[in-house]
Legacy VTK file of the C-alpha trace (Angstrom):
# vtk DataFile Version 3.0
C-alpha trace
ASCII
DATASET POLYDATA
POINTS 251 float
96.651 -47.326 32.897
95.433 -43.696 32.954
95.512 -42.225 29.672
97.562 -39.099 29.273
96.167 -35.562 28.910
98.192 -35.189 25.393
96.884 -38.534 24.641
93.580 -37.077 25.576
93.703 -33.696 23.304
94.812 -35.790 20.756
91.066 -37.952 20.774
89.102 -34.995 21.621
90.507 -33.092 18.435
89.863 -36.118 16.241
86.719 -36.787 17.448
86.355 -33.339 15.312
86.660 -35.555 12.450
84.882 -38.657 13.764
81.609 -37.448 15.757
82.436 -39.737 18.066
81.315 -38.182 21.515
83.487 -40.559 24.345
86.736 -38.490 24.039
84.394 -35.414 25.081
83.744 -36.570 28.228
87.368 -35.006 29.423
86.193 -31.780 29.266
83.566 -29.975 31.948
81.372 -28.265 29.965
79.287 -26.657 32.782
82.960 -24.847 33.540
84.204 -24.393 29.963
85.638 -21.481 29.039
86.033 -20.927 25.082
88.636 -18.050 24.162
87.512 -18.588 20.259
85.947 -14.861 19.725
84.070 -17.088 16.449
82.199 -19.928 18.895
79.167 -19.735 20.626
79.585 -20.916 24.257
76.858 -22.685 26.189
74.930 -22.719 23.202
75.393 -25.916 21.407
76.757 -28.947 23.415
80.219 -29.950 22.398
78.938 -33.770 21.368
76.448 -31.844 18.857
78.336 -29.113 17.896
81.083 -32.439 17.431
78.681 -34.390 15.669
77.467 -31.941 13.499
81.031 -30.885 12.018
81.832 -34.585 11.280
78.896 -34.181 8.794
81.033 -32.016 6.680
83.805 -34.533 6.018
86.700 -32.879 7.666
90.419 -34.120 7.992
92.159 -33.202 11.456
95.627 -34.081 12.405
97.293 -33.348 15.411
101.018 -33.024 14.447
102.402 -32.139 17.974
101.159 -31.976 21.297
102.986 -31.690 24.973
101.823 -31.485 28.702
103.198 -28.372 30.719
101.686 -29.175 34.099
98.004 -28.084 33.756
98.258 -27.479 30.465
98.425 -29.114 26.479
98.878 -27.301 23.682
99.236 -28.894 20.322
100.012 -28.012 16.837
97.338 -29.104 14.330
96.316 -29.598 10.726
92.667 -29.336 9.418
90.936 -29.478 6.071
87.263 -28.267 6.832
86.172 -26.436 3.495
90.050 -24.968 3.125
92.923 -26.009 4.861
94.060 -24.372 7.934
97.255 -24.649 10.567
96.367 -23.850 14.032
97.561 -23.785 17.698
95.677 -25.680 20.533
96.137 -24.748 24.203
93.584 -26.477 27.084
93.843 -26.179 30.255
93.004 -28.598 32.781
91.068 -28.279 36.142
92.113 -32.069 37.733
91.145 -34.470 35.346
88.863 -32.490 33.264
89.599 -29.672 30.898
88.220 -26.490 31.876
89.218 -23.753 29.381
90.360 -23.368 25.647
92.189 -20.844 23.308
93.318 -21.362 19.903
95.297 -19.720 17.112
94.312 -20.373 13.349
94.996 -19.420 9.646
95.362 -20.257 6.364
97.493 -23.196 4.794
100.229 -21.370 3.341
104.009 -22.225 1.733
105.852 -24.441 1.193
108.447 -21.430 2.262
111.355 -20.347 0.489
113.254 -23.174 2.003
111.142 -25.720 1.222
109.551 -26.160 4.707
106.209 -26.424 5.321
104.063 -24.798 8.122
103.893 -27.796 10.476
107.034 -30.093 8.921
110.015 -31.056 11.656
110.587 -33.084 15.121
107.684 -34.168 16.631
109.107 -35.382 19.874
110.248 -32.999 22.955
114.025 -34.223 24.158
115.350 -32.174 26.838
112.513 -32.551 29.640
115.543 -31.607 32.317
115.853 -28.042 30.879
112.131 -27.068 30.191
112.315 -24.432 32.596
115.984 -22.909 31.014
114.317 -23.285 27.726
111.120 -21.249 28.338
113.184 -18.682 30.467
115.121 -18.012 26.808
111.875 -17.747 24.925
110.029 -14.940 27.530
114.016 -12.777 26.979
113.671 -13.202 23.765
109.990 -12.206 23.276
110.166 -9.343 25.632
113.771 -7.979 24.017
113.594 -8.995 20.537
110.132 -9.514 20.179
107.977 -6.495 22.166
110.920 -4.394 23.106
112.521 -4.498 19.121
116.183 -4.625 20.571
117.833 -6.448 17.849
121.367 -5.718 18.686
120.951 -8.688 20.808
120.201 -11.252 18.141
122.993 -13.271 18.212
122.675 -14.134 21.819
119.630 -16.439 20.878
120.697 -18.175 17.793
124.084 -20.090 16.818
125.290 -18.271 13.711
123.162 -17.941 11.357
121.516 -21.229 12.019
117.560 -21.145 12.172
114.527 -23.627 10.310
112.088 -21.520 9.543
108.800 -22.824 8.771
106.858 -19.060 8.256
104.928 -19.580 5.337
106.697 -15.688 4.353
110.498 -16.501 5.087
113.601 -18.882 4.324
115.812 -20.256 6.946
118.293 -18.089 8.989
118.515 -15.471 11.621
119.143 -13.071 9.284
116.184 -13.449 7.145
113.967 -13.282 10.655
115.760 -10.385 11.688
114.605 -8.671 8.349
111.486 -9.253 8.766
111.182 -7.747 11.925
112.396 -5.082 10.878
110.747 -4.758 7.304
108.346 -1.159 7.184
106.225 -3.693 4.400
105.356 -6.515 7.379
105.043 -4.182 10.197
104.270 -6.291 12.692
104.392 -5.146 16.158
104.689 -7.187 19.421
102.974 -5.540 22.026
102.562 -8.384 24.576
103.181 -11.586 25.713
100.358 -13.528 27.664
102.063 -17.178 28.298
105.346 -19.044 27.619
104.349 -22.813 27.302
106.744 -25.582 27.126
107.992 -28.755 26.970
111.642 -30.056 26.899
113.021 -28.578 23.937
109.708 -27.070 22.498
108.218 -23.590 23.663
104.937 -21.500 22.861
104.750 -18.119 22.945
101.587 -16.521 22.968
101.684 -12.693 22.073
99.084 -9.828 20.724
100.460 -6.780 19.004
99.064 -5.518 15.513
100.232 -6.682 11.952
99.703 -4.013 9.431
97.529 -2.061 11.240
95.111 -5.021 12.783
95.109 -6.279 15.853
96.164 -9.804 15.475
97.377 -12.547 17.324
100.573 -14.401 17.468
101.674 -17.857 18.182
105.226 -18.732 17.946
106.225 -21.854 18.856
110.521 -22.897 19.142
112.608 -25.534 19.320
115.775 -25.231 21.683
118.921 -27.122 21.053
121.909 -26.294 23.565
120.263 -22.837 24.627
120.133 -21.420 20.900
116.681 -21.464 18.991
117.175 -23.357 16.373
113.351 -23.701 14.658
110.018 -21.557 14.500
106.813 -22.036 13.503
103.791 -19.955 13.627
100.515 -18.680 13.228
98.504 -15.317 12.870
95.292 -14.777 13.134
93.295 -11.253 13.139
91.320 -10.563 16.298
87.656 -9.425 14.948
86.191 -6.622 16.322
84.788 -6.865 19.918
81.232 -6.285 18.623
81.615 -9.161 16.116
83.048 -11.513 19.122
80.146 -15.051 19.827
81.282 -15.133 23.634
82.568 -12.539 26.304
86.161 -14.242 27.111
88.296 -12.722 25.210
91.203 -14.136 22.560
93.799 -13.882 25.397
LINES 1 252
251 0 1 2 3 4 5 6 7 8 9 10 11 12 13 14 15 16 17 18 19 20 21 22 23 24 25 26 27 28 29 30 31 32 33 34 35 36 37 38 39 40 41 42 43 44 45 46 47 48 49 50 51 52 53 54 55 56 57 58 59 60 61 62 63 64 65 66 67 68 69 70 71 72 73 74 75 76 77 78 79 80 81 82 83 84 85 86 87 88 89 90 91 92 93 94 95 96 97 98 99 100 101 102 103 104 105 106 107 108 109 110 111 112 113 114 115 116 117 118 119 120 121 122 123 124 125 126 127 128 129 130 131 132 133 134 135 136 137 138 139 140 141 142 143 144 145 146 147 148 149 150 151 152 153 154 155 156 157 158 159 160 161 162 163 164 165 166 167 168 169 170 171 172 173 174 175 176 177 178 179 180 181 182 183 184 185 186 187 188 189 190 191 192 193 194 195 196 197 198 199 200 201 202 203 204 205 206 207 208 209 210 211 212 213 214 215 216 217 218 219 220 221 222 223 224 225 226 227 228 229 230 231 232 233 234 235 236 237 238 239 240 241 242 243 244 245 246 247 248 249 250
């Protein structure tokens, strides 16, 4: 039986942790495309480059992952020298993968609420509404999110009923909506480059600017009867272009 691509993201992370090269073989590395503005590309084959981090003893887990046609992206734990929470998006070509971006930072929280960054369902239900569910996430990026029209808040969320696993918040609507509003955070969405998704679970991948740097978001949500009812997420900083180890780009 053919192994699935999640199943397949899942061994190629690991082998992060393992060295072992077989689970490599899924991806094309004469077409790779690494979105990483910190790796090399073409430089160091991924079986060495592979090999060579398993040397330092790190701890990878991949909490989540789900398959949106040609596409995986997973939600991940490592422990390399610190411990980081990421997002993992791959793309497939056919059977092989073919390109690769990623969103990473610090360990962080628990939160006010006691929720961690990566805590919560694991398991997509809803496969029949995947398409209703990322269609809420893009109106809800673009108006909330990028066009800051937050008198339209309650059209997302039930109440005030929202887990939120931001390292910086507690749960509820409310204490999101303060946020984005807060002069102290000032983060700003500018745009949104891809809705992912899964059943009940959507990615949204954005770039704006948080206090002044250009950073990148990923906000992943879980849907429950059309109202978001969980968010996780990451931010990362987007060094400067001179300072970038390949020409692809973050986004």
């Amino acid at each position: 039986m053919q192994t699935s691509k999640t199943d397949q993201i899942r061994a190629l992370l690991k082998s992060i942790e393992t060295g072992d090269p077989g689970p490599i073989a899924v991806v094309n590395q004469s077409k790779y495309i690494q979105h990483n503005p910190q790796t090399h590309e073409g430089s160091e084959g991924l079986e060495a480059l592979f090999k060579r981090l398993s040397l330092t003893n790190p701890r990878v887990n991949v909490v989540r992952a789900f398959e949106d046609g040609n596409f995986v992206f997973g939600h991940t734990e490592y422990d390399f020298s610190s411990q980081r929470i990421g997002f993992e998006v791959f793309r497939y070509d056919g059977d092989q993968v073919v390109e690769h971006w990623d969103n990473i930072q610090a360990r962080k929280g628990p939160n006010g609420s006691g929720h961690s960054m990566v805590n919560g369902p694991t398991d997509a239900g809803d496969l029949n509404r995947t398409e209703e569910n990322r269609a809420l996430v893009a109106a809800f990026v673009q108006q909330i999110l990028i066009q800051r029209d937050h008198t339209h808040m309650d059209d997302y969320f039930q109440e005030d009923q929202l887990i939120q696993h931001d390292h910086a918040l507690s749960d509820g609507a409310d204490a999101l909506l303060a946020s984005l509003t807060s002069q102290t955070t000032a983060k700003l969405y500018e745009k949104c480059h891809r809705v992912l998704a899964c059943g009940s679970f959507v990615l949204a991948v954005c770039e704006g600017r948080q206090q002044g740097r250009h950073s990148s978001f990923y906000e992943m949500f879980r849907i429950e009867n059309g109202k978001i009812v969980e968010h996780w997420n990451t931010v990362e900083t987007v060094p400067p272009r001179d300072l970038w180890k390949n020409d692809n780009g973050k986004f």
